[in-house]
TORVEXDO-373089 format. One record per residue (C-alpha): x, y, z; residue number from 1; residue in three letters. Coordinates in steps of 0.02 Angstrom, whole numbers, plus 50000, padded with zeros to 5 digits. Example, Ala and Ser with C-alpha at 12.3 -4.5 7.8 and 13.67 -1.06 7.14 Angstrom:
<rs>
X:Y:Z:nr:rest
50615:49775:50390:1:Ala
50684:49947:50357:2:Ser
</rs>
This chain:
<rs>
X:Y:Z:nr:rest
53938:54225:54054:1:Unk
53947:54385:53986:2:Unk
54071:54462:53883:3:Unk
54108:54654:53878:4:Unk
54239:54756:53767:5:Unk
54260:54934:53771:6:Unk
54332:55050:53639:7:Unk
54340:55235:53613:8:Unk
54438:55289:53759:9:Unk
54581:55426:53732:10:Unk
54669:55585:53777:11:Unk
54570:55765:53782:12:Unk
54600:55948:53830:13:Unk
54473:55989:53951:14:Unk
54318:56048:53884:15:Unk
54339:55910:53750:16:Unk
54212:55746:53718:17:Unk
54228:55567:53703:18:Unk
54117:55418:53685:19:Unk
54140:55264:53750:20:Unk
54082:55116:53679:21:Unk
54061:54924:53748:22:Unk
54002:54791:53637:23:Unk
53919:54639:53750:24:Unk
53916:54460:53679:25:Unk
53877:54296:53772:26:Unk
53712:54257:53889:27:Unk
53686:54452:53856:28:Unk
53478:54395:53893:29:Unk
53515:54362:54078:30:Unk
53566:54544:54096:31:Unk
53452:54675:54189:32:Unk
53570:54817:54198:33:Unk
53728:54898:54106:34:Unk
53834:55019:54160:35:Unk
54003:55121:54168:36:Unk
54122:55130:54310:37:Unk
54280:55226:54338:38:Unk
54458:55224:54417:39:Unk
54550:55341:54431:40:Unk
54731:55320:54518:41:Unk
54745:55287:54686:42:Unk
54566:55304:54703:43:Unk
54405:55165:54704:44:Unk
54337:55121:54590:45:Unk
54148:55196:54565:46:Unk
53984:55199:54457:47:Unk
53965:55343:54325:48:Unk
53809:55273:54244:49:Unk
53710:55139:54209:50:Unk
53527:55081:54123:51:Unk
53396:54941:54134:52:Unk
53402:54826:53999:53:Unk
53217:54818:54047:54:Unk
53129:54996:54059:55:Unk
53285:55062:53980:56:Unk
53286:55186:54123:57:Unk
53448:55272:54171:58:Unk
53543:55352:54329:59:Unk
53688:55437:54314:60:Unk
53782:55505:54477:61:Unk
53791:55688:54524:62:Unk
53976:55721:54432:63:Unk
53914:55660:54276:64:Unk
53742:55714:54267:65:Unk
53697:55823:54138:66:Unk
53881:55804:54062:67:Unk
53874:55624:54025:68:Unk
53749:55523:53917:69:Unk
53709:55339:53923:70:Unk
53619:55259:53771:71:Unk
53622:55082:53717:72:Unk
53558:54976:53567:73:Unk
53528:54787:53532:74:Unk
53701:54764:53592:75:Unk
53806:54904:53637:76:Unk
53790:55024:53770:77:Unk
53877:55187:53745:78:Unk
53937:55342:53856:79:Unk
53936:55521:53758:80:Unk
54049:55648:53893:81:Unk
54067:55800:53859:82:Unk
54138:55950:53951:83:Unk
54271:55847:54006:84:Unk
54370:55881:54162:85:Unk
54550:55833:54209:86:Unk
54449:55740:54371:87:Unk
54358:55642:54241:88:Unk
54542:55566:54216:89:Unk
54518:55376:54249:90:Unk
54516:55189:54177:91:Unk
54330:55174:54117:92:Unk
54244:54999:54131:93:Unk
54087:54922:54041:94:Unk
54006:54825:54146:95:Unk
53815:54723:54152:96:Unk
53726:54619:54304:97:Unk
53618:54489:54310:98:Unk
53552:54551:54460:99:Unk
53500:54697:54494:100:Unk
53551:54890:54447:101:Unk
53621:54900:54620:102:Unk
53820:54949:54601:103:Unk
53854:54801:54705:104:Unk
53770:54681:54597:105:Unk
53875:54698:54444:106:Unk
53989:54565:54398:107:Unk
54047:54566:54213:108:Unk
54190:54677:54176:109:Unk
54270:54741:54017:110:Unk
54431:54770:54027:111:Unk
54444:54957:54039:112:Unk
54475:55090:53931:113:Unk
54575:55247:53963:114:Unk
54519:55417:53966:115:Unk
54653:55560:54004:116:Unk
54597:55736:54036:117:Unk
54735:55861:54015:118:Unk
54713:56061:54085:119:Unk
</rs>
């Protein structure tokens, strides 16, 4: 098992920055990839980010690329947004697989921080 807690969420004007933080603890060696979804309401929820444990490679999806950063260390992974948009309103998760970096594959969960976007 792996254990994931976020911290850092909050409330921005647009334009505004945040960074997200998720500390992992537990069998944190049997993971290959770590990541960051989203929810916002009423919606899915969906992958922002994520990087191999491994090559320490990252992908980040078209609405957050070159806005949002992923970095991680020993044992933390962290996501630096900036330019901040009220559609960027959403509960953010940590989450790491043991699988593969496939958005299906991941299957520990933090439980969610939330970031609010005002216009």
């Amino acid at each position: 098992q792996v254990q994931l807690v976020e911290s850092g969420g909050g409330s921005v004007q647009a334009g505004g920055s945040l960074r997200l933080s998720c500390v992992a603890s537990g069998n944190t060696y049997s993971t290959v990839c770590m990541g960051w979804f989203r929810q916002a309401p009423g919606k899915e929820r969906e992958g922002v980010a994520q990087i191999s444990t491994g090559s320490g490679s990252t992908y980040a999806v078209d609405s957050a690329k070159g806005r949002f950063t992923l970095s991680r260390d020993t044992s933390h992974v962290y996501l630096q947004m900036n330019s901040l948009e009220p559609e960027d309103t959403a509960v953010y998760f940590c989450a790491a697989s043991s699988r593969s970096c496939s958005w299906s594959d991941f299957r520990y969960w933090g439980q969610g921080t939330q970031v609010t976007v005002s216009s």
